[in-house]
C-alpha positions as CSV (number, residue, x, y, z in Angstrom):
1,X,136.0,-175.9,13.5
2,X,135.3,-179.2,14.9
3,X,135.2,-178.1,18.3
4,X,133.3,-175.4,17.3
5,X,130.8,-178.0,16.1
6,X,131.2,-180.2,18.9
7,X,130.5,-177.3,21.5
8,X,127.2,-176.0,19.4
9,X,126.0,-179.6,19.6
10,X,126.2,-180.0,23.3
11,X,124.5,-176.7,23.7
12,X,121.7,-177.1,21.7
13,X,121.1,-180.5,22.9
14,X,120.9,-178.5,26.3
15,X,119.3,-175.7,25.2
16,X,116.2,-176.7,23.3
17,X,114.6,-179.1,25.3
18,X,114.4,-176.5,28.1
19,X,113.0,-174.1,25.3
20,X,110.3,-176.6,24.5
21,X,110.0,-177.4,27.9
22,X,109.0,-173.6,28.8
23,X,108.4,-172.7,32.5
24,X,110.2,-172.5,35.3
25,X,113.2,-174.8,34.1
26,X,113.4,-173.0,31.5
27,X,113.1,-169.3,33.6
28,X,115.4,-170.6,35.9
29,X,118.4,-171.7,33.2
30,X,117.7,-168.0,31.3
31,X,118.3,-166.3,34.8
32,X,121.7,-168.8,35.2
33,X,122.6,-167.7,31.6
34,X,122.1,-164.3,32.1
35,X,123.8,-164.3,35.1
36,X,127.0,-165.8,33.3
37,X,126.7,-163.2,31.0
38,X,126.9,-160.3,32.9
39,X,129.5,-161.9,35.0
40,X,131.7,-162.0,31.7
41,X,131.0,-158.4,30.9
42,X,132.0,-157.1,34.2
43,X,135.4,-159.5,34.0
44,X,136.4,-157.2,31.5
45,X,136.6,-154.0,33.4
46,X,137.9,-156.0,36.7
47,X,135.0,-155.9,38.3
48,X,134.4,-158.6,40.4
49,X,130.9,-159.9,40.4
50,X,131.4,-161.1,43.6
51,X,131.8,-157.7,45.6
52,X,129.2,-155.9,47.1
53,X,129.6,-153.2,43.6
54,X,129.1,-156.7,41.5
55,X,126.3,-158.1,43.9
56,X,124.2,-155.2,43.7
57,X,124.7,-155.3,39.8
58,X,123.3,-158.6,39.8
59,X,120.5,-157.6,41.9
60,X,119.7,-155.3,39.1
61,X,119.5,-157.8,36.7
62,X,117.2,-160.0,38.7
63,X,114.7,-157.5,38.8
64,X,114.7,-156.7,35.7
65,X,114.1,-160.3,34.1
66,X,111.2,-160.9,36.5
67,X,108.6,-161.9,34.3
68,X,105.7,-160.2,33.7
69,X,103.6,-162.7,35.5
70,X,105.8,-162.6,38.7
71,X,106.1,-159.0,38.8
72,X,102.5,-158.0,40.4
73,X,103.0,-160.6,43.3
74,X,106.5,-159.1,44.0
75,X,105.5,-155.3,43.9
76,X,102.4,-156.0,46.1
77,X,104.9,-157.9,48.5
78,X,106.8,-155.6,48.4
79,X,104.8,-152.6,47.8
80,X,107.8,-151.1,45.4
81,X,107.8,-151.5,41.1
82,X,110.5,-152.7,39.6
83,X,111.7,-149.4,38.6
84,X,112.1,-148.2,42.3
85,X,113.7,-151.2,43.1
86,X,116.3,-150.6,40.5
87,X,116.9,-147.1,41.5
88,X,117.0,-148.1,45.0
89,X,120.0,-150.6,43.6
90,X,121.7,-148.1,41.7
91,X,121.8,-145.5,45.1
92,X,123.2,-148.1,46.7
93,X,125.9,-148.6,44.4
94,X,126.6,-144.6,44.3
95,X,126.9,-144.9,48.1
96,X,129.1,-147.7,47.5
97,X,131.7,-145.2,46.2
98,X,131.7,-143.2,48.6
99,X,132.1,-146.2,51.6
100,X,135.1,-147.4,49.7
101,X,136.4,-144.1,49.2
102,X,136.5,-144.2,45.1
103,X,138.3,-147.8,44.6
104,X,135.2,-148.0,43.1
105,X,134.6,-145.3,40.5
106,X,131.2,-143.4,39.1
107,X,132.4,-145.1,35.9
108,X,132.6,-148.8,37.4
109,X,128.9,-148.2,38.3
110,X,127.6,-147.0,35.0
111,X,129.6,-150.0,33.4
112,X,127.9,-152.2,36.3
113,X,124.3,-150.5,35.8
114,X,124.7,-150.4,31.7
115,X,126.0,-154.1,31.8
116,X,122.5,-155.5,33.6
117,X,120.3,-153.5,31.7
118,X,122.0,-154.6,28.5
119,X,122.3,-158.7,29.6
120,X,119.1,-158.2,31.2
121,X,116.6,-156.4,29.1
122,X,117.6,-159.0,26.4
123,X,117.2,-161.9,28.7
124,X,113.8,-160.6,29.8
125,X,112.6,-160.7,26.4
126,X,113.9,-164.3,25.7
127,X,111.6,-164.9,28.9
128,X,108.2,-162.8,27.6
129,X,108.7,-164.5,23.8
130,X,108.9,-167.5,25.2
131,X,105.6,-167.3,26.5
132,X,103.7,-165.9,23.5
133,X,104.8,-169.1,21.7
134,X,107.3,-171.6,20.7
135,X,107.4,-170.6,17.0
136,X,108.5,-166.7,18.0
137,X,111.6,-168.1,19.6
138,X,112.4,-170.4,17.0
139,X,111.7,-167.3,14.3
140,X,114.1,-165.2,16.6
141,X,116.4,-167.9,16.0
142,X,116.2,-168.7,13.0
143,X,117.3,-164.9,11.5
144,X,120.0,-164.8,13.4
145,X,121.7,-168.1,12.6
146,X,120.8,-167.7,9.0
147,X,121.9,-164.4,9.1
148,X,125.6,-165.4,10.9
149,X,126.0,-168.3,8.0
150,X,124.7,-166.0,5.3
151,X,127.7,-163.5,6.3
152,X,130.1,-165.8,6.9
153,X,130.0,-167.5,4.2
154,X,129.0,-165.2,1.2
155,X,131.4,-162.8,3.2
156,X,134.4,-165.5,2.8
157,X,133.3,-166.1,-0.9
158,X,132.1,-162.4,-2.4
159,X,133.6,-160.0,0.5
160,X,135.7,-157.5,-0.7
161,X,134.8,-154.8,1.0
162,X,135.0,-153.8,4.7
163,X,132.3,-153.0,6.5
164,X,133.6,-152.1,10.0
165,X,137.3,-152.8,10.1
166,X,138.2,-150.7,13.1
167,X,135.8,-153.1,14.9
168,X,135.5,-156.0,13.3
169,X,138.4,-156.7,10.3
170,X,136.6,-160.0,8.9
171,X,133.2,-158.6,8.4
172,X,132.3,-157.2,4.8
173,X,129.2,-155.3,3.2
174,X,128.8,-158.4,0.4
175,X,128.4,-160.9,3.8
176,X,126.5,-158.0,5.5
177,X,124.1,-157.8,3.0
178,X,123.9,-161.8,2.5
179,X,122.9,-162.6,5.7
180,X,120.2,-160.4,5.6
181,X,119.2,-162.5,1.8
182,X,119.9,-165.6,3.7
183,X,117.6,-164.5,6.8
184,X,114.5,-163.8,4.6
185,X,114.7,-166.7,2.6
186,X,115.4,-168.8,5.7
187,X,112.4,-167.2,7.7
188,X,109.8,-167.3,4.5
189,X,110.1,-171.0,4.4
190,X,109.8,-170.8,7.9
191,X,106.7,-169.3,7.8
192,X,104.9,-171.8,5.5
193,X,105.3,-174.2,8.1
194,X,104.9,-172.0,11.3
195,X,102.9,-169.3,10.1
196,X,103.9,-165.8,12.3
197,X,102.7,-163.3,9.7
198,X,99.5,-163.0,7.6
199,X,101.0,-160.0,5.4
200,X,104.2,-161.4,3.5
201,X,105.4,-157.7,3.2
202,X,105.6,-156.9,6.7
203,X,106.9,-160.1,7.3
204,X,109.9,-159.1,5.0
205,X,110.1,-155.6,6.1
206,X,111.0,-157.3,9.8
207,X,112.9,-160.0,8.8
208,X,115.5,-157.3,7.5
209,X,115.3,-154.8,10.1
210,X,115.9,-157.4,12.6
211,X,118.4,-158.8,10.4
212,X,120.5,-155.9,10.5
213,X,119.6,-155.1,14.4
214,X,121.1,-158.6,14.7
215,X,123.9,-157.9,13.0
216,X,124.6,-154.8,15.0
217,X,124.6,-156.4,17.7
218,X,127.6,-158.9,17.1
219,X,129.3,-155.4,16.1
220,X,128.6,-154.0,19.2
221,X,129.8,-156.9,21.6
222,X,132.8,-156.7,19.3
223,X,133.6,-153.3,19.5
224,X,133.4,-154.3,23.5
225,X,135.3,-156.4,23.2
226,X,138.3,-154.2,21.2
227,X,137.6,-151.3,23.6
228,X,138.6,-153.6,26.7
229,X,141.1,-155.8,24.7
230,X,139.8,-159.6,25.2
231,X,139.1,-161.5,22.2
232,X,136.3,-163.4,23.7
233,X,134.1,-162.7,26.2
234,X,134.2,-165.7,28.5
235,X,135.2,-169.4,27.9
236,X,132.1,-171.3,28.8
237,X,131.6,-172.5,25.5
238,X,135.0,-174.0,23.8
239,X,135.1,-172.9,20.4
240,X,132.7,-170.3,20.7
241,X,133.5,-168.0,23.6
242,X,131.2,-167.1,26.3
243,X,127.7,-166.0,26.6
244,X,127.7,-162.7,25.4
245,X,129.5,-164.0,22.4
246,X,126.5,-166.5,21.4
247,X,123.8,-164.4,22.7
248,X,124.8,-160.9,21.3
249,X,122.7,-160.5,18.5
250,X,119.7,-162.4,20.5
251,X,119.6,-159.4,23.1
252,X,119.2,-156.9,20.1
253,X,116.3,-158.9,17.9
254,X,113.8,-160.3,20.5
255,X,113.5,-156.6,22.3
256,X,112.9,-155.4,18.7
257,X,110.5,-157.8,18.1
258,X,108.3,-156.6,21.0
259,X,108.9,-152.7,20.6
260,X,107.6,-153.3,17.2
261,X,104.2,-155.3,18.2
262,X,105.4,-158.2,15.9
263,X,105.6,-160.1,19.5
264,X,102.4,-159.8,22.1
């Protein structure tokens, strides 16, 4: 625990200046995270990020968290969207198998291609909040770790029973449904100070569904994690894992907030 603590205080003190700070620092550190991240995800099918398989992945990914204020200058550059340039990628890759003669597989790919759509999708969001305001991030932020404490600890003081425990043995409905309680009384002070919402009700209405979108996506980095037999995803972050472990539910909630117009 005290590592734990120790490691989440050296982060933050990282973390939220650049946050603050917006812009390019801030740009450039998401695209270093991100990169980190898919890294970790591809480490746990073997696949180096480092080949030419791995490289092109990472291509991927850096054309999808282009933000949306780059993009125009690097199409007309280019003359290409961003969606030709990742299907242009993804060819590559499938030519890829065929140069190496199958070392690596159609299934390496889609693993390669799913992993930088997942990290980076997310990522771009983080990007795109960022830039519709401060107090969206900090909202963002704010449900998820109110919603991790509420589980943990209602879960470790009500939970009896499981919610998931082919996946994830510790969880339980009681914390499940106690982070999403802690999340909306979290986020409705939040809102006094840092109003986000004018109607209270829809405020609530997305402060649960992102809640539980959060929450499903801790569940499904976890059941990653079982599937490939690693009990953390990286060890960037003593204590805590690696990116993917910290950033899970964060890659599920901010691409919610936007497909629902709370965001932009």
């Amino acid at each position: 625990m005290k590592q734990r603590i120790i490691t989440a205080i050296i982060a933050l003190a990282l973390f939220v200046p650049l946050i603050v700070t917006g812009g390019l620092p801030f740009i450039i550190a998401i695209f270093a995270i991100a990169t980190i991240g898919l890294y970790e995800l591809l480490r746990m099918r073997n696949i180096s990020i480092f080949t030419v398989g791995g490289f092109l992945s990472w291509c991927i990914l850096l054309v999808i968290l282009l933000p949306a204020q780059w993009t125009e200058r690097v199409e007309s550059s280019l003359r290409l969207g961003k969606l030709e340039l990742i299907y242009i990628a993804v060819l590559l890759l499938l030519v890829y198998t065929v140069v190496v003669k199958n070392r690596s597989t159609f299934e390496d790919i889609a693993f390669s291609v799913m992993s930088a759509l997942y990290v980076g999708i997310g990522f771009y969001y983080l990007i795109e909040t960022r830039f519709f305001g401060l107090e969206y991030i900090g909202y963002a932020l704010l449900i998820i770790w109110s919603t991790d404490s509420g589980a943990y600890f209602i879960g470790r003081k009500l939970g009896k029973r499981k919610l998931w425990p082919e996946i994830s043995p510790n969880k339980t409905i009681e914390g499940f449904i106690g982070g999403i309680i802690s999340a909306i009384v979290i986020t409705l002070v939040y809102n006094i100070f840092y109003p986000i919402a004018d109607s209270y009700v829809t405020f609530i209405v997305i402060t649960v569904i992102a809640s539980i979108v959060g929450q499903m996506g801790d569940l499904v980095e976890s059941a990653l994690k079982r599937y490939y037999n690693v009990k953390d995803s990286g060890t960037l972050l003593p204590g805590h894992g690696g990116i993917m472990d910290r950033f899970d539910s964060l890659l599920f909630v901010l691409p919610l907030l936007h497909f629902v117009q709370f965001v932009g």
